[in-house]
C-alpha positions in Angstrom: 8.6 4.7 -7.7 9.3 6.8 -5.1 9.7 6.5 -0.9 6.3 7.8 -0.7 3.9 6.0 -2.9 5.4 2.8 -2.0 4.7 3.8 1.7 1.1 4.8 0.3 0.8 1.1 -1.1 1.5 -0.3 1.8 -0.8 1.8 4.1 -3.5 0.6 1.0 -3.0 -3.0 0.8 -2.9 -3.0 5.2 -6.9 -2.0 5.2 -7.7 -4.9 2.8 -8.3 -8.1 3.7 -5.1 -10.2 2.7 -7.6 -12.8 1.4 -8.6 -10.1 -0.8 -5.1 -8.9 -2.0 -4.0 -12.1 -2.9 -7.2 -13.0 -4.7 -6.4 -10.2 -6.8 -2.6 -10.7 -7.4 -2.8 -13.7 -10.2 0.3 -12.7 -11.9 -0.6 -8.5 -11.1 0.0 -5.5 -9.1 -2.5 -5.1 -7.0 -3.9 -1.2 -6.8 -1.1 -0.4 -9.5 -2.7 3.1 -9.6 -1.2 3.8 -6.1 2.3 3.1 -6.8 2.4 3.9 -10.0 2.1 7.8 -10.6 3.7 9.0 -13.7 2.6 8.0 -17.0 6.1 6.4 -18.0 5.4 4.0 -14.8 1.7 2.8 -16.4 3.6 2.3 -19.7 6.7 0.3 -18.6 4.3 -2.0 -16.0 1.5 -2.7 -19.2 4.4 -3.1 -21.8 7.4 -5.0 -19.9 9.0 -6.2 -22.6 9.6 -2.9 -24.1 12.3 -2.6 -20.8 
């Protein structure tokens, strides 16, 4: 993850609700499609133990 996306995330999760974010987080990421860009990132986030 890179300077940029996680500044992206953040500018993301500020116009939601935080009622809304943390309804959402139960254990995930929320908006993982922001932060995570490169295919590599999808995998290691849906497969942690494969670390």
């Amino acid at each position: 993850v890179s300077t940029s996306e996680l500044i992206d995330w953040f500018k993301v999760l500020r116009r939601h609700p935080t009622d809304e974010i943390l309804a959402q987080l139960d254990g995930k990421l929320p908006y993982p499609g922001v932060l995570l860009k490169s295919v590599n990132d999808h995998m290691r986030y849906l497969n942690p133990k494969r670390l």
